[in-house]
VOBA-1610 file (N, C-alpha, C; in pm, whole numbers, padded with zeros to 5 digits, always signed):
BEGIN
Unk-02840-00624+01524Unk-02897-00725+01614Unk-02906-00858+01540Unk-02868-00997+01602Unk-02870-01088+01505Unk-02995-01145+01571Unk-03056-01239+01510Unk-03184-01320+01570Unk-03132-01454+01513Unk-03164-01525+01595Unk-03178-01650+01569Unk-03315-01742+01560Unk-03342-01808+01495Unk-03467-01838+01439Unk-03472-01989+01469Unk-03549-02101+01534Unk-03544-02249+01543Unk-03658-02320+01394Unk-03624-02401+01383Unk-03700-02456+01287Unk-03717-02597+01294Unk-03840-02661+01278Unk-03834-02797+01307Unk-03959-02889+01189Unk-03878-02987+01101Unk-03940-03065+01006Unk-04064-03148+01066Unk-04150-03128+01018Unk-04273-03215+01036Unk-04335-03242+00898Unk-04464-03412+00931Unk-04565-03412+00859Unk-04608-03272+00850Unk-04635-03228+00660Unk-04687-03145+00629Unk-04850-03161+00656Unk-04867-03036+00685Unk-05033-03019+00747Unk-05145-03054+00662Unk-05126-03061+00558Unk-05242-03105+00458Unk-05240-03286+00386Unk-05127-03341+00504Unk-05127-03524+00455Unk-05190-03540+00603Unk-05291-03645+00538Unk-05342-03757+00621Unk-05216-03829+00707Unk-05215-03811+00850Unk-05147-03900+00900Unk-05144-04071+00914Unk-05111-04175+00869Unk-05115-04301+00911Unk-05027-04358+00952Unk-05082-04483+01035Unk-05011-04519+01138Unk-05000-04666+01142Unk-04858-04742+01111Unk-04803-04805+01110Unk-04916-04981+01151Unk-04865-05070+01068Unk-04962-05173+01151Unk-04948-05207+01222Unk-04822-05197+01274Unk-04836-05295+01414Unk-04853-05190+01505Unk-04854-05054+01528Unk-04906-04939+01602Unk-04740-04909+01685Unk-04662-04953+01627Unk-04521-04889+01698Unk-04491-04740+01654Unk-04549-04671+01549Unk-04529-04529+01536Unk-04589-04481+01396Unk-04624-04374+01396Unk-04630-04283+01280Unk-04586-04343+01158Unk-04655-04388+01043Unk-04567-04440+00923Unk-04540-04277+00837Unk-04406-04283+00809Unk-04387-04155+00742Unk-04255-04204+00603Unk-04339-04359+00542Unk-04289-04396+00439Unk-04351-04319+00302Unk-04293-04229+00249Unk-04300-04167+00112Unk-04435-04053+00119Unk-04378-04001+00305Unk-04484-03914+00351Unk-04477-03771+00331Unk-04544-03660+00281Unk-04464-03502+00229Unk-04475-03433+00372Unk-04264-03364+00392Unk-04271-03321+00516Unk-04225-03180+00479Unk-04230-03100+00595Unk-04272-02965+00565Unk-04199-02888+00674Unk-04205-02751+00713Unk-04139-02690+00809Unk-04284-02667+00894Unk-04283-02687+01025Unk-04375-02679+01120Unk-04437-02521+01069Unk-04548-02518+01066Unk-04635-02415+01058Unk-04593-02263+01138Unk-04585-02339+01250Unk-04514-02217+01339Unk-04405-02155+01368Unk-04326-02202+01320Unk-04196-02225+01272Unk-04185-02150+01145Unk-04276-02160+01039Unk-04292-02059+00893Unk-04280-01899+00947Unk-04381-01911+01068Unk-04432-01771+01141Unk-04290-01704+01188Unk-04230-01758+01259Unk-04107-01712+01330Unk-03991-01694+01265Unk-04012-01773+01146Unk-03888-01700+01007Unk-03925-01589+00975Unk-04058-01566+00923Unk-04102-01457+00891Unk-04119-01336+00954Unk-04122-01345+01081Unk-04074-01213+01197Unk-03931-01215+01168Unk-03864-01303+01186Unk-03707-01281+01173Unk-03700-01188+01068Unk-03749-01242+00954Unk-03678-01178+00833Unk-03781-01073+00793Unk-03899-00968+00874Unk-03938-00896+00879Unk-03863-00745+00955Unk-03792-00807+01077Unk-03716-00738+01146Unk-03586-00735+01110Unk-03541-00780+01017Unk-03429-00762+00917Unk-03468-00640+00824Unk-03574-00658+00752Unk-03639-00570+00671Unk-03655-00442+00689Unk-03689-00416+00797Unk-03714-00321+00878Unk-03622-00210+00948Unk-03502-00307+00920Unk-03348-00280+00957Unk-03316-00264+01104Unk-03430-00335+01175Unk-03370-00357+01306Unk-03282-00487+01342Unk-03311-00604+01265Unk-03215-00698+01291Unk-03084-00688+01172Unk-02956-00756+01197Unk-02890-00723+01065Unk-02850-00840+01032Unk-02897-00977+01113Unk-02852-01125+01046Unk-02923-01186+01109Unk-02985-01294+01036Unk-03085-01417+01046Unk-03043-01566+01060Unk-03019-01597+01170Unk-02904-01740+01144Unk-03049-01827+01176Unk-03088-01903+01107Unk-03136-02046+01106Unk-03137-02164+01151Unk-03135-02244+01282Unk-03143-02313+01343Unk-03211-02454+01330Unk-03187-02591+01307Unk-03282-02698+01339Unk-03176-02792+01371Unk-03270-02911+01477Unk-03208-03023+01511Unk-03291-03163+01496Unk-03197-03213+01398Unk-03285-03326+01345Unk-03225-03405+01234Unk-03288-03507+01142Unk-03182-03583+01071Unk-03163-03500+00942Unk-03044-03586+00897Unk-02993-03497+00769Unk-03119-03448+00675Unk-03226-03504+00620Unk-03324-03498+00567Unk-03385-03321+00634Unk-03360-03272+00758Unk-03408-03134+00780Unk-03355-03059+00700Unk-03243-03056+00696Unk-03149-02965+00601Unk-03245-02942+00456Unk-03331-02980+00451Unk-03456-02893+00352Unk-03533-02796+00413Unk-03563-02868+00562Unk-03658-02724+00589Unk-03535-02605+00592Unk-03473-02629+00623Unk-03284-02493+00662Unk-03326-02417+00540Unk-03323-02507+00402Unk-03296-02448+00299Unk-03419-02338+00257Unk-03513-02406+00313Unk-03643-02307+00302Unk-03661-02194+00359Unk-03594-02191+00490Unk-03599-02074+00566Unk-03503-01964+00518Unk-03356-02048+00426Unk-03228-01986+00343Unk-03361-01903+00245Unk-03436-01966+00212Unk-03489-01865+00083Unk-03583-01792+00140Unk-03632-01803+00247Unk-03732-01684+00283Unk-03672-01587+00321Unk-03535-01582+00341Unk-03452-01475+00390Unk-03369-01502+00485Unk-03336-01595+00535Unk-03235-01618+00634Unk-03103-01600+00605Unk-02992-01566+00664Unk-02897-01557+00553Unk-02795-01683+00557Unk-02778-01774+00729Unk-02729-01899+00669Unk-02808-01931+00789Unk-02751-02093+00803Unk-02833-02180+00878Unk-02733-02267+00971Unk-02765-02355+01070Unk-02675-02447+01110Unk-02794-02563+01199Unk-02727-02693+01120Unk-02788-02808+01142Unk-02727-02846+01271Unk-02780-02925+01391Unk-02759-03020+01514Unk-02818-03123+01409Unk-02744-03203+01333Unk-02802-03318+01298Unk-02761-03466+01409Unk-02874-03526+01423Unk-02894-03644+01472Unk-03019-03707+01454Unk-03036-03826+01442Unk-03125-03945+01398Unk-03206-03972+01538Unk-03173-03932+01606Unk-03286-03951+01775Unk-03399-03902+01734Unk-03494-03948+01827Unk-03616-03898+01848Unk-03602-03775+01908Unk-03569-03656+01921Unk-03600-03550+01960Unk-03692-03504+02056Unk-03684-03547+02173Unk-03812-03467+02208Unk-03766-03293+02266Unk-03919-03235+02385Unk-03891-03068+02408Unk-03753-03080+02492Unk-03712-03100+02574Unk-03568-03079+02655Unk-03459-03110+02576Unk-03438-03223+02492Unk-03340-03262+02418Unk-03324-03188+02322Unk-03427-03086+02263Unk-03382-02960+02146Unk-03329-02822+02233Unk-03428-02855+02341Unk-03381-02715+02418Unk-03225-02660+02500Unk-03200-02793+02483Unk-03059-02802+02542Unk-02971-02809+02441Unk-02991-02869+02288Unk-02911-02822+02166Unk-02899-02661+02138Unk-03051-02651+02132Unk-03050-02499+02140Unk-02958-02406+02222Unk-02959-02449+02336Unk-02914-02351+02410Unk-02773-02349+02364Unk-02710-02393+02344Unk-02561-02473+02310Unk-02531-02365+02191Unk-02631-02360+02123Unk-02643-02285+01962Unk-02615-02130+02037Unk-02767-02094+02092Unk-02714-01949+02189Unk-02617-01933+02197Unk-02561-02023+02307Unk-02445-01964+02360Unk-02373-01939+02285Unk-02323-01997+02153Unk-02185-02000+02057Unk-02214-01820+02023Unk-02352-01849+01921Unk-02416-01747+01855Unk-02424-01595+01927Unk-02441-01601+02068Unk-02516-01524+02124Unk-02581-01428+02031Unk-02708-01475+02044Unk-02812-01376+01947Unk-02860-01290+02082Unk-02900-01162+02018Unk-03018-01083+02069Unk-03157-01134+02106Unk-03171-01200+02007Unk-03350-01210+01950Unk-03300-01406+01962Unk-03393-01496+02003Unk-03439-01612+01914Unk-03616-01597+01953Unk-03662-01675+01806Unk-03790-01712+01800Unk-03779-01852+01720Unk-03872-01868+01834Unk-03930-02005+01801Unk-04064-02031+01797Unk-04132-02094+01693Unk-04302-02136+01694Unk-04295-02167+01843Unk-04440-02163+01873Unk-04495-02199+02031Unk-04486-02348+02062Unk-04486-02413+01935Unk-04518-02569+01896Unk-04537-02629+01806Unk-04487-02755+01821Unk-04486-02814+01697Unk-04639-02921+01624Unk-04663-02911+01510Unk-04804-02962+01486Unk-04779-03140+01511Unk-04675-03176+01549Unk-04656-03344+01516Unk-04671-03367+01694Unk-04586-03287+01771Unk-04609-03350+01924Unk-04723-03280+01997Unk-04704-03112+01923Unk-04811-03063+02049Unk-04738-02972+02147Unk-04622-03028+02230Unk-04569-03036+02304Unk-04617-02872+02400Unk-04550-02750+02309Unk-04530-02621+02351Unk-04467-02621+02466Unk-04348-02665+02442Unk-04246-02666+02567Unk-04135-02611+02578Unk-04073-02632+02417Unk-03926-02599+02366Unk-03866-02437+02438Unk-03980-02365+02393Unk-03908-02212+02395Unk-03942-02207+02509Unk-03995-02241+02637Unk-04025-02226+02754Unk-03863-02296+02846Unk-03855-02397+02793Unk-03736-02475+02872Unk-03601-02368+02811Unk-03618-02315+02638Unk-03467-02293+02609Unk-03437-02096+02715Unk-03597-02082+02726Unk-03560-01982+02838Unk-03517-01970+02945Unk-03541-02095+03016Unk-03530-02128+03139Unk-03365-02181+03164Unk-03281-02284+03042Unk-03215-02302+03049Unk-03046-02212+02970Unk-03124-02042+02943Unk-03065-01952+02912Unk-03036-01867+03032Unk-03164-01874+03092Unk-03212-01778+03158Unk-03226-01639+03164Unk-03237-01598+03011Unk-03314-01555+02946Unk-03511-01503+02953Unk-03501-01377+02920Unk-03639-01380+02943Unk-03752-01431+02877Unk-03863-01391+02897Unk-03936-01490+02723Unk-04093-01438+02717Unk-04097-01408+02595Unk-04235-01374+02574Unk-04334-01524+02486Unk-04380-01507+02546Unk-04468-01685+02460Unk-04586-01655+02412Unk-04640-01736+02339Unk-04745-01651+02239Unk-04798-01530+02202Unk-04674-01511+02097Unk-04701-01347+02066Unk-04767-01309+01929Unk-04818-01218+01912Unk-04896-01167+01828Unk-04845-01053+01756Unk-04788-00984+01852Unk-04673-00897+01815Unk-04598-00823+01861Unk-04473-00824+01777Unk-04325-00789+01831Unk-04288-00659+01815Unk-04204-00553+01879Unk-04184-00475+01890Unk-04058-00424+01954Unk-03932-00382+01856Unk-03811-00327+01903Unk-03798-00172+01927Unk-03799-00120+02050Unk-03806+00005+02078Unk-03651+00075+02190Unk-03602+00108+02221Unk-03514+00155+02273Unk-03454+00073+02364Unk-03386-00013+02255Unk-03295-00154+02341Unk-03408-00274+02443Unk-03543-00236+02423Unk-03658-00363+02455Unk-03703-00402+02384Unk-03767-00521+02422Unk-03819-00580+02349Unk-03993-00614+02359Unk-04093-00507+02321Unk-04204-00548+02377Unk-04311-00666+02267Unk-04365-00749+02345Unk-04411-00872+02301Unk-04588-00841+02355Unk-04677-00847+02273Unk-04838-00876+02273Unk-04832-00972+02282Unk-04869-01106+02414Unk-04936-01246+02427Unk-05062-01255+02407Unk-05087-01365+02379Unk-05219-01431+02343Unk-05264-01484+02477Unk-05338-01446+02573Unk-05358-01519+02648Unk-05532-01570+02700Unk-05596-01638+02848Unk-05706-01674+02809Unk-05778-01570+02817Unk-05758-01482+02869Unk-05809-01330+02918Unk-05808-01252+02802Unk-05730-01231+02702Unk-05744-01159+02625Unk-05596-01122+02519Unk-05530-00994+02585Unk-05403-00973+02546Unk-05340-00932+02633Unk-05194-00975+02670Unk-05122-00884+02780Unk-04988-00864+02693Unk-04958-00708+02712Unk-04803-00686+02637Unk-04729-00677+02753Unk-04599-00724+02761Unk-04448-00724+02855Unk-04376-00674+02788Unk-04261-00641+02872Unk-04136-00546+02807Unk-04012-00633+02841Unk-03989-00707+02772Unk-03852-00780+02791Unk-03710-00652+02818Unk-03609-00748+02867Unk-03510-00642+02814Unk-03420-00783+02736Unk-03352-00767+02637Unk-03248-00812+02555Unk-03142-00841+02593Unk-03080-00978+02605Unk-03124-01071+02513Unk-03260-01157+02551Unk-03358-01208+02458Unk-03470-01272+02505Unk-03515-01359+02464Unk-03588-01455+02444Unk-03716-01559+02390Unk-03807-01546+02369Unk-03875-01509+02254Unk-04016-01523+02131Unk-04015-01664+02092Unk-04169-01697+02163Unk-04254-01808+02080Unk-04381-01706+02011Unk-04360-01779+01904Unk-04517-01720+01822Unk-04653-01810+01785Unk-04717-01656+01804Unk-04866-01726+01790Unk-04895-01731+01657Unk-05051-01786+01581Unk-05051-01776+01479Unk-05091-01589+01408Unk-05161-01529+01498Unk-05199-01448+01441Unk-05048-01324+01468Unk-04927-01354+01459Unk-04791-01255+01431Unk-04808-01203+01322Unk-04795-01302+01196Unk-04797-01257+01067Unk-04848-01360+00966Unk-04880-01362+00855Unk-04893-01400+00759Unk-04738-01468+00683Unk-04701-01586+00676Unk-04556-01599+00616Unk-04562-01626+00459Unk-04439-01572+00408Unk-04447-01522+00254Unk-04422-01690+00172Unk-04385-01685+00063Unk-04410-01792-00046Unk-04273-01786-00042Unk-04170-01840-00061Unk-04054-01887-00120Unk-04025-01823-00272Unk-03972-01752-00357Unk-03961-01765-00486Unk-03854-01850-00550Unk-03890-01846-00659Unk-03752-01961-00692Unk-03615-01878-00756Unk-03582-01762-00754Unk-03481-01704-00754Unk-03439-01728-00646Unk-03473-01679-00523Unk-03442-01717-00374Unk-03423-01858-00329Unk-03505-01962-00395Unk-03472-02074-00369Unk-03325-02156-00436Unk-03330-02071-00532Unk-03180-02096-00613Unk-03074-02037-00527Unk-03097-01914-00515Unk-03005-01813-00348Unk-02982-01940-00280Unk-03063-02031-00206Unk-03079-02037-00117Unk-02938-02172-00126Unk-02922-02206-00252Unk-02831-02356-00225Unk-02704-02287-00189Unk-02669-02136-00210Unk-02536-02143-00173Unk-02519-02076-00010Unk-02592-02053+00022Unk-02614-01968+00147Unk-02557-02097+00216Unk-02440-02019+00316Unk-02377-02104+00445Unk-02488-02210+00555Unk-02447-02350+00500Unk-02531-02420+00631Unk-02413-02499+00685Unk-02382-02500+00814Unk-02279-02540+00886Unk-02399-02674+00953Unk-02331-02776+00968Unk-02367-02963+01050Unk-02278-02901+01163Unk-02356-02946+01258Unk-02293-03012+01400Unk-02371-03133+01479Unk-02319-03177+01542Unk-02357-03295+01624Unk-02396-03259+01744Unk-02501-03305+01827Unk-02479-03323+01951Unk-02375-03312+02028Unk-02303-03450+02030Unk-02156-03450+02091Unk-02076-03361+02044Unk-02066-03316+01952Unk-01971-03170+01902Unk-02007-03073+02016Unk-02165-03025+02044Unk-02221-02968+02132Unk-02219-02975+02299Unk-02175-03096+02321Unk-02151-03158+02447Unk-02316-03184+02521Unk-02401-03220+02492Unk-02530-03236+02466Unk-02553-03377+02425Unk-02687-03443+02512Unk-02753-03566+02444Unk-02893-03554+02472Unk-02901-03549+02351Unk-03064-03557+02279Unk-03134-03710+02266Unk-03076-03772+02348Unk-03202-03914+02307Unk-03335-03914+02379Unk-03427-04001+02357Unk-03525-03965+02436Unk-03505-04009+02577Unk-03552-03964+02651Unk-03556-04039+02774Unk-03753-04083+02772Unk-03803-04111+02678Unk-03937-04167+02732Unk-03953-04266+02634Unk-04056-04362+02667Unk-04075-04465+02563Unk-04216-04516+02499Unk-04175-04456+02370Unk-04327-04465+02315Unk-04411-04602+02293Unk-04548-04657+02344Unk-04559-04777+02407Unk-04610-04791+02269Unk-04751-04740+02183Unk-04796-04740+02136Unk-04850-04614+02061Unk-04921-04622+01948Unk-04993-04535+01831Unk-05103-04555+01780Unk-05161-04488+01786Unk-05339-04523+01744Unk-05391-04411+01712Unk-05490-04436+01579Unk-05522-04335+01526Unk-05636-04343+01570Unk-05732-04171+01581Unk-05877-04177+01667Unk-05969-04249+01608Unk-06065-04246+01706Unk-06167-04343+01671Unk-06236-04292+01581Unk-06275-04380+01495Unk-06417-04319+01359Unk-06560-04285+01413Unk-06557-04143+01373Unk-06639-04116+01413Unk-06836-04221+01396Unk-06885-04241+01505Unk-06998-04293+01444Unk-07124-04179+01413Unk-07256-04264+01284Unk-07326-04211+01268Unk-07426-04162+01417Unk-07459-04083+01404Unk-07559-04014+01495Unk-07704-04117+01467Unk-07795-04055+01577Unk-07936-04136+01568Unk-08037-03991+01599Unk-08187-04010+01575Unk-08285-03928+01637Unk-08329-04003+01703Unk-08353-03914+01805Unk-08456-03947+01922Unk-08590-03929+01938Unk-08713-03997+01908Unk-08853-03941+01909Unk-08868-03836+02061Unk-08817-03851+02216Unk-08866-03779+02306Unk-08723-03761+02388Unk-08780-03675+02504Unk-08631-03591+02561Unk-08597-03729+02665Unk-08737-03826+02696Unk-08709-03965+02798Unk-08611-04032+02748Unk-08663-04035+02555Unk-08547-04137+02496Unk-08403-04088+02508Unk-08356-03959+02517Unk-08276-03871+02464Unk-08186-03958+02612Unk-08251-03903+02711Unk-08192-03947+02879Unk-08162-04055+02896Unk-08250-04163+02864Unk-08192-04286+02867Unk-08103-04367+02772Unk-08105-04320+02639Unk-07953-04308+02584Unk-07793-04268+02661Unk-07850-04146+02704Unk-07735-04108+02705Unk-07707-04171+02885Unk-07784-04221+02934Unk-07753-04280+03076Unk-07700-04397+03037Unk-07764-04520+02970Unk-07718-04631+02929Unk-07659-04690+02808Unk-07649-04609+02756Unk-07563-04648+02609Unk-07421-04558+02582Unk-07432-04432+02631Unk-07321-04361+02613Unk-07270-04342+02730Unk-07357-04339+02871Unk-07285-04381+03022Unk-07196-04217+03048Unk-07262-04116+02977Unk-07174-03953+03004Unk-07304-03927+03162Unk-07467-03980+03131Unk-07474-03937+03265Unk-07566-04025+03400Unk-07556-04043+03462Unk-07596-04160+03584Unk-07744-04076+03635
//
């Protein structure tokens, strides 16, 4: 079974984000970037179900500028066995990967793709929802855990209720939640592995696909600072604060 795995470069989770002065975008001058969190998760099922000897190849997926081709390489050493870049310099948003993606499918036809639920820079949680839709393909979305049993595929969601498991049938779509797995450390034997392991570039237009944005980002602003708090001597003062100074109630 091959799986295919998506991966997508972001601000690493432990830098302070800042934001540009004139507020046109994200400054990410000499900023440390990282493989999306959730995205760590969904290599690590990949290359768990390799382990396991239910999958028998791990192809690696991202679309983004040449500079991704590090996160590729990271996922090369956690076990992937090669990778292939959609490189382009666009803004990326969820439809414009999902439609690279799909492009990737189709060549690939994998069994399995997983993809994080979302990415920590937009939020979005859209990607693996649209690359199902535009597979048409089935899809399990926030999963907790995966399960290959007699040519299905059963998936535990996270949902607000609690947990619900489905039974896909194959080929399908995994987004993951955080609680799937725990993802492993990189070693540096593996990271040495990892420079020769096959990463194939393609383009968009190679793909017959365009990824630009279609929306336009007006502005960027970072939240407001938080202010100090006050005490209130009585519950009158408490009310009329919060009627005329903070205006939450009339």
């Amino acid at each position: 079974m091959k799986v295919l795995v998506a991966v997508k470069r972001v601000i690493d989770y432990n830098v302070k984000i800042r934001v540009k002065p004139d507020n046109s975008d994200v400054d990410l001058t000499n900023v440390k970037m990282a493989m999306n969190p959730f995205c760590e998760i969904a290599v690590e099922e990949a290359v768990r179900l390799k382990e396991k000897g239910v999958a028998t190849e791990v192809v690696a997926v991202t679309v983004g500028p040449k500079a991704a081709q590090e996160q590729l390489r990271t996922a090369l050493a956690l076990g992937a066995d090669r990778a292939i870049h959609v490189q382009t310099d666009e803004r990326v948003e969820s439809l414009g990967a999902a439609k690279a993606l799909a492009k990737v499918v189709e060549a690939e036809q994998p069994e399995l793709t997983i993809l994080g639920k979302q990415a920590i820079d937009s939020d979005n949680n859209q990607t693996g929802q649209m690359l199902a839709a535009l597979t048409g393909r089935p899809q399990g979305t926030f999963a907790s855990a995966v399960v290959v049993e007699d040519g299905k595929l059963k998936v535990t969601r996270e949902i607000d209720g609690g947990l619900q498991t489905v039974e896909l049938a194959l080929p399908a779509i995994v987004t993951t939640d955080l609680r799937l797995n725990e993802p492993r450390y990189a070693k540096l034997p593996d990271i040495m592995k990892a420079k020769k392991k096959p990463l194939d570039t393609k383009t968009p237009e190679e793909l017959g696909v365009e990824v630009a944005s279609r929306l336009t980002l007006v502005k960027v602003e970072p939240p407001a600072e938080r202010q100090g708090g006050v005490k209130v001597g009585s519950v009158d003062e408490l009310v009329d604060k919060l009627k005329n100074e903070a205006k939450v109630i009339s």
